[in-house]
C-alpha positions in Angstrom: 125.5 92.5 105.6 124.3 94.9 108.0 125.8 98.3 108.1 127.6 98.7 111.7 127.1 102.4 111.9 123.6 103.8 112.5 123.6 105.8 109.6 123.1 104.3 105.3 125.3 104.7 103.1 125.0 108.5 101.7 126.2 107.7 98.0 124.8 107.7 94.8 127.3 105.8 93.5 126.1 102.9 95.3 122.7 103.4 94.6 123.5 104.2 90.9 125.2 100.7 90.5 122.3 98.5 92.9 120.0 100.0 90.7 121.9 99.2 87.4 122.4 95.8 88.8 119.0 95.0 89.9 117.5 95.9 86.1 120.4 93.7 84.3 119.8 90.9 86.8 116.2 91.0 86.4 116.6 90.8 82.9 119.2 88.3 82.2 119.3 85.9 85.3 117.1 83.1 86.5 116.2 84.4 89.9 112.2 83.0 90.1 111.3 80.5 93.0 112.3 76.7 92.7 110.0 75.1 94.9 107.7 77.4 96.2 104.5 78.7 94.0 102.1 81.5 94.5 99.3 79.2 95.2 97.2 80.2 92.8 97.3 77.1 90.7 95.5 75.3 93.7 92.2 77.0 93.1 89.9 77.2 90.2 86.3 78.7 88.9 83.2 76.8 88.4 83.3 77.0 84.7 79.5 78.5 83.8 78.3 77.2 80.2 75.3 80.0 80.5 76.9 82.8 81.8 74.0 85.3 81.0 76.1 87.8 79.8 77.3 90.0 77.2 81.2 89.4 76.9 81.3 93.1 75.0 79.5 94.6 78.5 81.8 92.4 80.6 83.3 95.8 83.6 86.9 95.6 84.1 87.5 99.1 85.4 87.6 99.7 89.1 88.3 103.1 91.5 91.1 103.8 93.9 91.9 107.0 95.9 89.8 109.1 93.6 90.9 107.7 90.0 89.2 105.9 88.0 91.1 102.7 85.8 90.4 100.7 83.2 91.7 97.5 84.5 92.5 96.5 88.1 96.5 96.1 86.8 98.9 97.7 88.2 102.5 97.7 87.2 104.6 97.2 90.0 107.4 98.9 91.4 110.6 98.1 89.5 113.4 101.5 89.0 114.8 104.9 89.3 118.0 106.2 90.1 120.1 105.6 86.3 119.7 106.7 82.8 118.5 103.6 81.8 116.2 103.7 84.4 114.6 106.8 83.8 113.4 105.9 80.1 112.4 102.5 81.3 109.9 104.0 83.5 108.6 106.7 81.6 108.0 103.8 78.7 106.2 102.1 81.6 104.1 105.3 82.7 103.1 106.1 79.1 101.5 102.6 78.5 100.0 102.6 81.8 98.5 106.3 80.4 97.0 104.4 77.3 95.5 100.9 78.8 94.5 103.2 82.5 95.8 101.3 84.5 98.0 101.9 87.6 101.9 102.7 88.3 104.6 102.0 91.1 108.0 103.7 90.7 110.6 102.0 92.6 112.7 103.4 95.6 113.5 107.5 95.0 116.0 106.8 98.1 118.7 107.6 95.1 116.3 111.0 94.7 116.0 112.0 97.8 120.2 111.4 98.3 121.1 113.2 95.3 118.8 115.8 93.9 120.0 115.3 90.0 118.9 111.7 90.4 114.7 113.4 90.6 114.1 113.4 86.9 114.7 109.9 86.5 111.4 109.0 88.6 109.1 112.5 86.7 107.0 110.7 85.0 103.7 113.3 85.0 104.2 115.3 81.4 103.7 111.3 79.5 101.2 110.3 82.3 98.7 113.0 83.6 96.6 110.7 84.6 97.6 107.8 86.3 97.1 106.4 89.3 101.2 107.2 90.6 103.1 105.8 93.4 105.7 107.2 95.0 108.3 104.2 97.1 110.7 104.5 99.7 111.7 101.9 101.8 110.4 101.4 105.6 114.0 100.9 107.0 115.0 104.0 106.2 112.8 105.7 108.8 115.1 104.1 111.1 118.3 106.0 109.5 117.4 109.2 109.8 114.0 109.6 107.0 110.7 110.9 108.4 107.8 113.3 107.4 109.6 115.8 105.4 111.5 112.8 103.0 108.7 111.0 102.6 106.7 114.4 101.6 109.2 115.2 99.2 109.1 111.7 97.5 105.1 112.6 96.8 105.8 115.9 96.1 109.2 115.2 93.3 107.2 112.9 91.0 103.6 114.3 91.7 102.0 111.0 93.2 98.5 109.8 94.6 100.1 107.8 97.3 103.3 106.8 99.0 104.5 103.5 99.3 106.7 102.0 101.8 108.2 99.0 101.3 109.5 96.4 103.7 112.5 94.5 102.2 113.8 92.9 105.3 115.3 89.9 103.9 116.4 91.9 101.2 118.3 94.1 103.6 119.7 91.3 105.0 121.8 89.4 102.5 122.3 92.8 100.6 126.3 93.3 101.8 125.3 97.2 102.0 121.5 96.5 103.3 120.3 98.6 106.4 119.0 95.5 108.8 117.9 97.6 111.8 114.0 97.4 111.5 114.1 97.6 115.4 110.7 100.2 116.3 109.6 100.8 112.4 105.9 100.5 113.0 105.7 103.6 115.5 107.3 105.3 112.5 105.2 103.9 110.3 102.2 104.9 112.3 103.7 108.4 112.0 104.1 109.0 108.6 100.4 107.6 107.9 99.1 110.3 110.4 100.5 113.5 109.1 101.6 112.2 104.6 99.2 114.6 102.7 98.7 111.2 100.9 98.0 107.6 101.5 100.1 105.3 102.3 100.2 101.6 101.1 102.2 99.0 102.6 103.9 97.0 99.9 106.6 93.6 101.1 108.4 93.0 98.0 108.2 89.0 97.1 108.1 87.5 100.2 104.5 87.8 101.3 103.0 89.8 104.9 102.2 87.4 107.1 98.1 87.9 108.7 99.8 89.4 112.4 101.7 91.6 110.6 99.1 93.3 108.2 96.5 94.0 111.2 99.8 95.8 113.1 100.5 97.6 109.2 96.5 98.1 108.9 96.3 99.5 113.1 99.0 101.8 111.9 96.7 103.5 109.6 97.9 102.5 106.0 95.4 102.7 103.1 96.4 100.0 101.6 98.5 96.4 101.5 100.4 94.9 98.8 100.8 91.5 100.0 103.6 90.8 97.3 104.0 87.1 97.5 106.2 84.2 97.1 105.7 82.3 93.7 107.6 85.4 91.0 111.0 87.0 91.7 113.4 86.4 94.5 115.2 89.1 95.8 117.6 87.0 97.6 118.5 85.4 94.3 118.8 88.9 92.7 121.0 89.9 96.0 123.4 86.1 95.0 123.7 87.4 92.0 125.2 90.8 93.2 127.5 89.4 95.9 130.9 90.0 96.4 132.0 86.9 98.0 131.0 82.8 98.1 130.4 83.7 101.6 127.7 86.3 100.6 126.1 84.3 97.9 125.8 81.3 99.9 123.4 83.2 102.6 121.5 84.8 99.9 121.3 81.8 98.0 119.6 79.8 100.7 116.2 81.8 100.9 115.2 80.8 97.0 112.3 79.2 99.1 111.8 81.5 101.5 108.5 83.6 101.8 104.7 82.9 102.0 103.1 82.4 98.6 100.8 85.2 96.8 97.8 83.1 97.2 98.2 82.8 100.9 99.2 86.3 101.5 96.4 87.8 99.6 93.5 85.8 102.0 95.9 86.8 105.6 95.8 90.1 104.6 92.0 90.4 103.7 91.1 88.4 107.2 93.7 91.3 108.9 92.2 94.7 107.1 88.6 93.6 106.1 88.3 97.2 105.3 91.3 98.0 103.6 92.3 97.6 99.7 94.6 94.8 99.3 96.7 94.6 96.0 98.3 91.4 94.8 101.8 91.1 93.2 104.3 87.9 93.3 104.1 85.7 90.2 101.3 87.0 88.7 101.5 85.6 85.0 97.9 85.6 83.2 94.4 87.3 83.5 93.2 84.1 84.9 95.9 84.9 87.7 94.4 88.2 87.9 90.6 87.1 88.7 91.9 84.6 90.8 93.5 87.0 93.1 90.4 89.5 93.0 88.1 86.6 93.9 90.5 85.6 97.1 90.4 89.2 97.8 92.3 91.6 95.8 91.4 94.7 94.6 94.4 95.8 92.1 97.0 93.0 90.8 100.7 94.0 90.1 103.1 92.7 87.9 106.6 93.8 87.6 109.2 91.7 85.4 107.1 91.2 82.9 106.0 94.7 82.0 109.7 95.0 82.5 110.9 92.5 79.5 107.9 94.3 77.5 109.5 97.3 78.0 113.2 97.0 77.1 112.0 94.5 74.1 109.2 96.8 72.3 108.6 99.6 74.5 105.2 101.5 75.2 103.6 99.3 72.5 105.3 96.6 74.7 103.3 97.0 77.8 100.5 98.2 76.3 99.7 94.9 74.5 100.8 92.7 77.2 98.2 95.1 79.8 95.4 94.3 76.7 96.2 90.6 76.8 95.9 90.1 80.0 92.6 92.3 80.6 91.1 90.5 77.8 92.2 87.3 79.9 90.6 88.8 82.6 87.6 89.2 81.0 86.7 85.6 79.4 87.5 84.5 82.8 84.8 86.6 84.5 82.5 86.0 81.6 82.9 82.3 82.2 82.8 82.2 85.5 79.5 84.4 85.5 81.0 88.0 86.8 79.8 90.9 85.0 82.2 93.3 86.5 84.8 93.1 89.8 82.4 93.9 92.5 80.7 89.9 91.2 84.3 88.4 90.6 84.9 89.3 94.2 82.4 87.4 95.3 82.5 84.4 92.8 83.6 81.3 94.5 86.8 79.7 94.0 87.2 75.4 94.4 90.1 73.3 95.1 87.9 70.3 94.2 85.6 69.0 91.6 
């Protein structure tokens, strides 16, 4: 599972094919949670009969290193790398031009590796105006990425902030996965000191635990995406893609491994008080989305599902379900007496009538 040399893996080929994997997967496997749920479904509002306000007035939009959105969604970091990628995200960034709202692209390690790869993660002449992330993964800063990678990844697809993601039980049932996170967070620290841009810490369904996001947030990121337990599993992507019963086995045990959204979101927001914290894992509804802004989030990601939008019905795909679900988002605040996301933030949330 682990490489044995100190060095990944320089081929597109194999990135090319994970990637192509990873979308196909994602779209016609089962690879959610069994047991284990975000944890949202634990809390709810106090519903109020005489909200005192104005549904029409009702303030979704919210402000994030310098740009303004529409609605705290942000569509999660998914692909790159293939063909098929490439108009998946640009469908992606369009919509997320239309409803405001922001945009992760997933890891340009196959850009970085293999310059022809770059177009397939431009996504600036459909989406001027977006709040864009670029995404590499941590781990590589321990095979042989630093500064000038990590600059380039801003710099190829014109982003607001860099995202590194830490994927270590990914890695480790992936039978080409880089498992030597040995050191990272003095790289980390590194690359936060000297990016021209932000940098957000992102996990990638498994949840940061509260120790870990006060090292993350001492590093000097600007921001943490708790990306909880409760929506996709990896690991079950990863069994899907094994090449042996040996292989599948290990990934296969971790379907309940990982600490749930809900949890993640309040360890985090204890850790970096000051810090935006985005939530992403299982996110399905609007309701979902105030929930997680009352526990303590300031953006909300969601990833497969703006995925199925877009291969089904493309921009007008993700467009309607980012609609949908703001509208959610709004009767919930208007119900729950929040006229915009500075009072949802502070609107109490009970586990008890």
């Amino acid at each position: 599972m682990e490489q044995p040399q100190n060095q990944s893996p320089n081929n597109a080929g194999i990135h090319e094919q994970r990637k192509a994997d990873h979308i196909r997967i994602n779209l016609e496997e089962d690879v959610q949670f069994r047991s284990i749920t975000t944890g949202l479904e634990k809390y709810f509002f106090m519903h109020q009969a005489l909200p005192e306000l104005n549904l029409a007035e009702v303030d979704t939009s919210t402000s994030l290193f310098g740009k303004q959105l529409r609605t705290p969604l942000l569509i999660s970091s998914m692909t790159g790398g293939t063909a098929e990628a490439r108009a998946i995200n640009r469908i992606l960034a369009e919509g997320a031009q239309v409803v405001g709202m922001a945009m992760g692209l997933g890891s340009m390690r196959a850009a970085i590796e293999d310059e022809s790869l770059a177009d397939t993660y431009r996504v600036r002449d459909v989406a001027p105006d977006i709040l864009l992330f670029a995404n590499l993964g941590a781990v590589q800063l321990n095979y042989g990425y630093g500064l000038a990678e990590c600059q380039r990844a801003v710099e190829l697809c014109e982003a607001d902030a860099l995202i590194l993601h830490f994927n270590a039980l990914q890695e480790a049932v992936q039978p080409e996965g880089d498992g030597n996170f040995a050191g990272l967070l003095t790289k980390v620290e590194q690359i936060c000191r000297h990016l021209s841009v932000p940098v957000i810490a992102k996990e990638v369904g498994w949840g940061f635990a509260e120790k870990t996001a006060r090292q993350l947030a001492e590093a000097g990121v600007a921001a943490i995406d708790v990306a909880g337990a409760g929506g996709t599993s990896w690991s079950q992507v990863e069994m899907y893609r094994a090449p042996t019963a040996r292989h599948a086995r290990v990934a296969g045990a971790f379907i309940d491994w990982g600490i749930p959204t809900a949890v993640s979101i309040q360890y985090c927001r204890r850790a970096a008080p000051h810090l935006p914290v985005f939530a992403s894992g299982g996110i399905r509804n609007g309701i979902d989305v105030a929930k997680c802004i009352a526990l303590g989030a300031n953006l909300v990601g969601l990833a497969g599902d703006f995925l199925r939008a877009a291969d089904k019905n493309g921009v007008a795909g993700v467009v309607e379900l980012a609609e949908t679900i703001t509208d959610e988002l709004r009767v919930a605040m208007f119900c729950s007496g929040a006229a915009d996301l500075e009072a949802l933030s502070r609107t109490p949330l009970y586990t008890e009538f």
